[in-house]
Each structure stands twice: as C-alpha cells, then as structure tokens.
N, C-alpha and C positions, 0 to 999 in steps of 0.2 A: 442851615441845610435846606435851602429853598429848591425853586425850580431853577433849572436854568433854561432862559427862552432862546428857542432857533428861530432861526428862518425855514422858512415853510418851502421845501421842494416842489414844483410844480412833478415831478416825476411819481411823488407819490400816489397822485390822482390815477396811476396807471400800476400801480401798484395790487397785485393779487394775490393767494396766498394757498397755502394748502394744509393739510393734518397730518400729522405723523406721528406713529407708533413707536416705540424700542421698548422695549420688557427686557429685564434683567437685574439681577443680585448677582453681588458679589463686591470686588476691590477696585475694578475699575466698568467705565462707563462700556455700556453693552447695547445691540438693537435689537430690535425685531419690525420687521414693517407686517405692517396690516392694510389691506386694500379690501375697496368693496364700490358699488351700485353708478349710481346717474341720477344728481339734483342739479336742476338748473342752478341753483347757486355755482356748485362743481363745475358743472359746464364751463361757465362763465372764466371761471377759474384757470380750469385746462384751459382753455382757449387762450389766454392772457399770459400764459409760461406756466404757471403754477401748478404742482402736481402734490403738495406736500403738505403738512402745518405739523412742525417741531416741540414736540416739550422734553427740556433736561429736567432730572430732578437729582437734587441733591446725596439724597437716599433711597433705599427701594420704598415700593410702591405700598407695601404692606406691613409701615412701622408704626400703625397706629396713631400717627401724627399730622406732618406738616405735609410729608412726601406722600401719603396718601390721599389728602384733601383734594392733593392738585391732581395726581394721578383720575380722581377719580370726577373730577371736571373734566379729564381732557376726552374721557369717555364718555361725558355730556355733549362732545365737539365731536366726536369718531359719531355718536348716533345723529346728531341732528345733520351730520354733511356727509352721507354714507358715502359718499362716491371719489371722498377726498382721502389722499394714505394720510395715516395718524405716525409720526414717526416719532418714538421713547426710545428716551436714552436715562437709564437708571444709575446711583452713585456716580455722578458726575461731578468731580471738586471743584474747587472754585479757586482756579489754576490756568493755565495754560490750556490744558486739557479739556476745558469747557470750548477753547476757543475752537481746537482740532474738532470736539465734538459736535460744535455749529457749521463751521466750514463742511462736515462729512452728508447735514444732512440738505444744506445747499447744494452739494453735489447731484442729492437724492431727489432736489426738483418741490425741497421746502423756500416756499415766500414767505411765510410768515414762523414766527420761528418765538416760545413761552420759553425764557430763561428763569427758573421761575425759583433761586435762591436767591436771597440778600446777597453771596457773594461773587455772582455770576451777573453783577451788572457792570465790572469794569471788562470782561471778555468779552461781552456781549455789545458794548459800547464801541470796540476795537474790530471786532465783527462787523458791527453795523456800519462804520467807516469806509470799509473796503467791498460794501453789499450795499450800496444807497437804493437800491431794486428790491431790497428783502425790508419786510418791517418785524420790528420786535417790541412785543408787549412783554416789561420786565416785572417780577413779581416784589412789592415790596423797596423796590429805590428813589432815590431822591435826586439823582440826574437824571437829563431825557437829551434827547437828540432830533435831528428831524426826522430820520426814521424809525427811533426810538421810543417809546413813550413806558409809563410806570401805572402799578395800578396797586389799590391792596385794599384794606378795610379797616375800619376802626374798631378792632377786635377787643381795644380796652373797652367796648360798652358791656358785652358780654361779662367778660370776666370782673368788673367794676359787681356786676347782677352776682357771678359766682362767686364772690369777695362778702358779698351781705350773705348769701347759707351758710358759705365758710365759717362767718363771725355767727352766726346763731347757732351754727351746729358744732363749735370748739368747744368741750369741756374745761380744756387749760387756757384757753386763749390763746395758743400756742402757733400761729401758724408756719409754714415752712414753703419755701420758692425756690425749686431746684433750676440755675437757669443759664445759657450757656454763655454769651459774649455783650457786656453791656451796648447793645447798639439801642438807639431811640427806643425802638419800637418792645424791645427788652425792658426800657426802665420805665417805659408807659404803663406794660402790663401788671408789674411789678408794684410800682404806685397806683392803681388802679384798682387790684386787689385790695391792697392796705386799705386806702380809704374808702371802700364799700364793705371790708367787717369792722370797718370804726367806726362806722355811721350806724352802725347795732351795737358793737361792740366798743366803747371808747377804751377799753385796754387790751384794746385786742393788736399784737404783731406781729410782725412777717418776717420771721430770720431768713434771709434771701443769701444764695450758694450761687456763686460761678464755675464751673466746670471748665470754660473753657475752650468748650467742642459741642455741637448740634447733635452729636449721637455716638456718647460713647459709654454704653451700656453696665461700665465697671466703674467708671467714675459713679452715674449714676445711684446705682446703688450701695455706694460707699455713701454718697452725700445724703440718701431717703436715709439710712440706719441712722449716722448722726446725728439726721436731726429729730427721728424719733426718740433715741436714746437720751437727747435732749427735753422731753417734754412735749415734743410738738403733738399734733394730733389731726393734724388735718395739713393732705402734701398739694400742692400745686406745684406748677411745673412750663419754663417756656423751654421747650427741647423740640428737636424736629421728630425724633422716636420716644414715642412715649410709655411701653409699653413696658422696661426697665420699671417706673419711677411706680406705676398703678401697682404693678403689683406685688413690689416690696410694701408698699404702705397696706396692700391687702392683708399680704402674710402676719404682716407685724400689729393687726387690729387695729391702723389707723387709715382716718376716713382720706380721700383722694376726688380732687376736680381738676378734670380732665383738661384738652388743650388740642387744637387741632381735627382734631377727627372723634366721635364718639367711641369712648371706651370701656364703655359701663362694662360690655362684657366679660372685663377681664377682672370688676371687681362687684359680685354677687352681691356682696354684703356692704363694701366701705361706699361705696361711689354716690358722690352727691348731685354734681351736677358739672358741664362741661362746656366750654366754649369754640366755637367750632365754625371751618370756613362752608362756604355754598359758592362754590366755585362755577360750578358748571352753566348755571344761565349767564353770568355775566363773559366767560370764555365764550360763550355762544356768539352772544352778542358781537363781542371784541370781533371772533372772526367775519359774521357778519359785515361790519363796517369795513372792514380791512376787504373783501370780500367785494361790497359793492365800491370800491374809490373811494369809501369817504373818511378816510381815516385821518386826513388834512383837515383840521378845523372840528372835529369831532370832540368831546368829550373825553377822548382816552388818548387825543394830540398833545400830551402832559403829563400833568401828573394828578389821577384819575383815585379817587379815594370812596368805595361804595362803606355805608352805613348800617344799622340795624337794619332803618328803615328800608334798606334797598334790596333786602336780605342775603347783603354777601355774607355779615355772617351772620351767628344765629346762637342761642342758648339750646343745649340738648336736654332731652327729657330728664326728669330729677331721679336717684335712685329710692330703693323702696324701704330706706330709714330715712326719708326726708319728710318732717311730720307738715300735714295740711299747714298750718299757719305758718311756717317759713314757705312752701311752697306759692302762698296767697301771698304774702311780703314779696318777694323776689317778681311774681308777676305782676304785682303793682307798680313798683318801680321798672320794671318793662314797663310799662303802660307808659309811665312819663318819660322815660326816654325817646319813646317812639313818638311823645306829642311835642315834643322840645323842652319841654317840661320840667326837666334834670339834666343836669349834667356834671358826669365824675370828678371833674375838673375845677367845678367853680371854687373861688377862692373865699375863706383866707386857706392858704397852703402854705406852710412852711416843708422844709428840706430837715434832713439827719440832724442839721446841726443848729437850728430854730431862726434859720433865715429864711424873710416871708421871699416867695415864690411867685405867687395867685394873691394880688390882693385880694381884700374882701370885696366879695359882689360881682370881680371880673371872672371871664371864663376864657381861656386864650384862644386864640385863632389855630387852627391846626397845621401851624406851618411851625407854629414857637409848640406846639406838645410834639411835634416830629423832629425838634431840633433837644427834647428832655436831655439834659445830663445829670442828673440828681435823682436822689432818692428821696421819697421824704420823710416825713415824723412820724416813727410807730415802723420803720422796717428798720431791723436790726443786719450789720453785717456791712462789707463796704464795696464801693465799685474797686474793682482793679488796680493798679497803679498804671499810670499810661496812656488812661481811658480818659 
C-alpha cells in the first residue's frame, strides 16, 4: 500500500485555493459559509479564481474525537487567512454523497478542498479527476494524484507513550481496544499500544473489539461494558467519537486514554493520558503552499507523514491519578522518541500467532508499518474475516 507516482501538471503551478466553512449535525452533510477580511495571501488568491478552502468531515465537529481535531485545524486556517471563506461541510459519508459534497463547494469558488476521512479518498480522487484546477489535501490515504496528495501523522508514537501508563497503571493487566474497521493505521495503533504496556508490563494484553463503524455510539458502549465485565480496567479506543467509550469506562471505575482530541474532561477521576492530533499549523502550512504555486514538488506533492517531532501529533496532559514516576517514565521515553532513540516498532515482533514479523534489531520503513495486516503477541481477539 505504497504511493502511487504522477506526473506532475504544469497547471498546478497556477493553482490557488481558498477556505470554507459548513457547520452542521445531524444525518446528512450540511453548510454554513463564513467570510471575512483582506490578506495578501487572500488576495493573491481571489485574484487567481480562488475564493474558498473546503473541509468534509466525517462526523460533527464536537465528538470529542477525530472530527474535531480536524474541525478545529480548519479554524487554525479560517484565522490565519481571514479574508478566505472556510466552507464545512459536517457528517459527510464516505459515499457518493462526499462527491455531490465536493462538486457543491467548487461551485462555491473552493480551490482547495481537506477530504479529511480514510473513506472520502476514492470520491475525492474522482473529484479531483474532473477538477485538475482544484487541489486536494486528503487526510490519512495512501493513493495520491497529480492534484491530489495525502498527509497524516504517526500517531502510534503517542499512543505506543499511552500504552506504557496504560501497562503501569492496569491493576489486572487487563487492557481493552474498542476500535472500528481494521484498516493499517487501526492495527498500527492497536499493536502499538500493546507493546508499550509490554515494555512495563510483560503480561500485560489488549483484548481489542471491532465495531464495525467510526461512530456508533451503542455499539460502543455495548463493547466498553463487556469488556469491563471481563476484567479489563483500563479502555482505549481508535473511534472517530469518543465521547461513548470515556465515559462508560468512567461510570464503571475504570481508567480510560483518550484518542483524537483531549477528553480528560469527560473523565474527572479515570483519565490517564491521551493521544491527540495538532492539525492546525500544518493545514496552515498545506494552504500556504497551495496558496503560493508551490504545491508541485513540495513536501505535501505525496504522501506527506508529520511526526512527534513535527508536532502534528502530540501526548496530552496526564490525569490527576497518574503518580509522578509513571508520569517521569512516559516522558522519558518521549524524550527518546523525539531523539530517534526509540522506536515502537523495533523488532523482534512477532504476530497472534508467534510468527516473527520485525526481526530482531530491524525497525521498518513506514511504507511496510502502513501496509500492517496483523496483530501482534499479547492482543487478544481477532481481525475480521475479509480483512
């Protein structure tokens, strides 16, 4: 699941772009445009066609999650280019319906346009086909186009950090993974966990739950009861809403690290620590380039992967039953992630079923950890059938 290389459009050099707003809940995708000021970037912009910059999001803006993260970049992009419309478009599937959603806000005088689900990059690909004028920065994909490109972060660093409090902070050694469609980047975070509370904990596992669905709030909490009722005692979670999963694991006295967006506040007492996007300077950025022509031959002309180090994402602050020396652990191993010093990945690795992975001593390139099919040694529970 590599890149796929284009050829590079001399048109893209002439390529500008704009921001756009939509606000809305509910069942189907909704707008709202927002407009405002005069920055010479903007300028620049209007002048060239551009009046707009698009982001869909999967779910609304305020699920504690995936769909706020981005949401709340795109308000890093509405402030830093005040003079550009921001156009949101909220619960937008990853369907047909994404496409109508794109087409609507091209209409609206969007050049640049954030599809910003895993499954809004083959609309969005079909899109960009018939818009060689429009560029699309997609969130989280592994195809790109010429006016296409993908971008995301390596969020199992974080949660690899949130995997070592997990394992010192499990009484049973129990842990639990509520999580929705084994795609890569699902089985990264997954294995990722694991072997950062094995690396405390050597009997420490991860009964890991598919669901099924990015955000459906009853499954959810069917699968937090089980597997508290099971022993577990500390929930994590890759869902796009997360707000379900915190605070059954509240109710029920067991401890909860977060995913997406900070959500201590939904848990006072259980909440350990959370891994979380920083969307908004690198959106900045993205339009920027896109912004000045140089989005041909740039960094983000691909497939575009920011780091701890780059701070797209980030570990959020610990809750306030996280004692000093786990908190001193967890930032130490920060420390050497950040120096190249660690890495979650290095082998020996075996799989579920004690077939080696990672040799020993090797670390893989992250073209082969974005193509993961596997679980590994110490998660309990299995991928799908199909998958």
């Amino acid at each position: 699941m590599g890149i796929v290389k284009r050829s590079k459009l001399a048109v893209m050099g002439l390529l500008v772009f704009s921001l756009v707003a939509l606000t809305a809940c509910g069942d189907k995708a909704t707008t709202t445009d927002a407009t405002a000021g005069s920055s010479t970037a903007a300028a620049t912009v209007a002048g060239m066609g551009g009046k707009a910059v698009g982001f869909i999001f999967v779910g609304a803006k305020d699920d504690f999650g995936y769909n706020q993260a981005a949401y709340l970049g795109s308000v890093g992009v509405e402030k830093a280019f005040p003079d550009l419309k921001v156009l949101r478009s909220e619960n937008v599937p990853e369907t047909a319906d994404a496409e109508r959603v794109m087409e609507e806000m091209i209409k609206n005088g969007a050049k640049i346009i954030f599809p910003t689900s895993y499954g809004h990059l083959d609309p969005a690909l079909n899109v960009a086909k018939r818009h060689p004028d429009v560029l699309f920065y997609h969130q989280g994909g592994l195809k790109t186009a010429a006016n296409l490109g993908t971008y995301f972060g390596t969020i199992w660093e974080p949660v690899y950090l949130a995997g070592i409090a997990a394992g010192k902070m499990s009484k049973s050694g129990k842990l639990g993974y509520i999580v929705s469609v084994p795609i890569p980047q699902v089985l990264l975070n997954v294995n990722a966990f694991e072997l950062g509370a094995k690396s405390v904990n050597p009997a420490a596992t991860t009964a890991v739950v598919f669901t099924g669905s990015w955000c459906n709030p009853g499954q959810q909490a069917n699968a937090a009861n089980s597997l508290i009722d099971q022993g577990v005692d500390v929930l994590s979670q890759h869902q796009d809403c997360t707000k379900t999963v915190i605070e059954t694991a509240e109710r029920r006295g067991a401890l909860s690290v977060g995913y997406h967006a900070d959500g201590s506040s939904l848990a006072p007492s259980g909440w350990i620590v959370g891994s979380v996007w920083n969307w908004s300077d690198l959106y900045v950025d993205m339009v920027k380039t896109a912004v000045e022509g140089k989005f041909t031959g740039s960094k983000y002309d691909g497939k575009y992967r920011g780091m701890m180090k780059d701070n797209v994402v980030q570990l959020t602050g610990f809750g306030s039953k996280v004692p000093d020396d786990v908190k001193a652990l967890v930032e130490a191993k920060k420390a050497e992630l950040l120096a190249g010093t660690l890495s979650p990945f290095k082998g020996p690795i075996k799989d579920q079923k004690g077939t080696i992975k990672v040799e020993d001593g090797q670390t893989p390139a992250l073209e082969v950890l974005e193509g993961a099919d596997y679980l590994v040694e110490g998660v309990t529970g299995s991928i799908p059938s199909g998958n």
